[in-house]
C-alpha positions as CSV (number, residue, x, y, z in Angstrom):
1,X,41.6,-22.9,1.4
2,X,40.4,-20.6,4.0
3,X,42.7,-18.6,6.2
4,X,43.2,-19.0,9.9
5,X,43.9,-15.6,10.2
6,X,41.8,-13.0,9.1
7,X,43.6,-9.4,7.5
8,X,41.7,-7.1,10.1
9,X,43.6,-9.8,12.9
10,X,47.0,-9.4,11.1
11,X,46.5,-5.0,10.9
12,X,45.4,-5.5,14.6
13,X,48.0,-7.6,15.4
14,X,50.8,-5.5,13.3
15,X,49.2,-2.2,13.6
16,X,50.4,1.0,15.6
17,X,47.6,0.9,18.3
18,X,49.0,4.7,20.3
19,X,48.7,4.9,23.8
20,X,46.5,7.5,25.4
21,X,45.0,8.2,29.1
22,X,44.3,5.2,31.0
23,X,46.0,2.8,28.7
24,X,49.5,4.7,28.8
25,X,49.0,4.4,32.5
26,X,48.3,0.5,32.3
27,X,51.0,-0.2,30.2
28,X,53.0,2.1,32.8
29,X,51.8,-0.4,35.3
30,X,52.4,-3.8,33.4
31,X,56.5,-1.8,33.4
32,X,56.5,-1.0,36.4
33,X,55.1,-4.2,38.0
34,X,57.4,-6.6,35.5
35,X,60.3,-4.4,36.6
36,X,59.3,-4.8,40.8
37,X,59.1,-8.6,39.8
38,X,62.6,-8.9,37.5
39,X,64.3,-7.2,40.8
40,X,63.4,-9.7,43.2
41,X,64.4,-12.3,40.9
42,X,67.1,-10.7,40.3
43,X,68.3,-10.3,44.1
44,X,67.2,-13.6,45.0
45,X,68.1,-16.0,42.3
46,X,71.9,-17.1,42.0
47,X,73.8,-16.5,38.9
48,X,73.1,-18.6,35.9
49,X,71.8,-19.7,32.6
50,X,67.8,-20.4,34.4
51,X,68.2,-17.1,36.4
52,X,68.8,-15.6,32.3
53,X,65.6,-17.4,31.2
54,X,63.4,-16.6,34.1
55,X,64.1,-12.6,33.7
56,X,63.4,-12.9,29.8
57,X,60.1,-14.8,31.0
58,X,59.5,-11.9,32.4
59,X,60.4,-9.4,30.2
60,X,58.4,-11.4,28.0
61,X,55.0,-11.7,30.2
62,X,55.5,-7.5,30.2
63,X,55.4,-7.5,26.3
64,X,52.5,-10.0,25.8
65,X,50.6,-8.0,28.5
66,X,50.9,-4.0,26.9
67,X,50.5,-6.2,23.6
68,X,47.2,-7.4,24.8
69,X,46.5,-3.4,26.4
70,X,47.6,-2.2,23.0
71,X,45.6,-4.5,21.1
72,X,42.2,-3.7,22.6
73,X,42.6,-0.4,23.6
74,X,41.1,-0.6,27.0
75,X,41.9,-1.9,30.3
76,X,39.9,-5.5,30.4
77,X,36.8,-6.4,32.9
78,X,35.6,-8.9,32.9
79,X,31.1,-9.0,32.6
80,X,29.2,-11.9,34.4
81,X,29.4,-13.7,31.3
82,X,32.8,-13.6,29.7
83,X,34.6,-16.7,29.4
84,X,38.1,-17.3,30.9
């Protein structure tokens, strides 16, 4: 049977990918954006189980995001034919 997910993916995935020039300062960004975000919410929403969830969803978007940076090692632009 052949697998869905290749071994380079999985030591891309699961490797140590080191930060360096402009992609320590866009995950810096991604941090420092999530964090502006998570303080609003944090200010405006009332106490409760959904406000919980919302700043996870967050926290979570900021992982995913310096995952993605991580991963490919560059800050992403898009060319006049790359599909969204």
């Amino acid at each position: 049977m052949p697998k869905f997910t290749s071994e380079a993916t999985l030591d891309e995935w699961f490797g140590y990918h080191p930060p360096s020039g402009t992609i320590r300062e866009a995950h810096e960004t991604v941090r420092a954006e999530c964090r502006k975000l998570a303080q609003v919410l944090s200010d405006l929403l009332p106490e409760c189980p959904d406000k919980t969830v919302a700043l996870r969803a967050v926290r979570t978007v900021m992982h995913e995001a310096n995952a993605c940076i991580a991963v490919e090692q560059r800050v992403y632009e898009p060319g006049p034919d790359s599909r969204q």
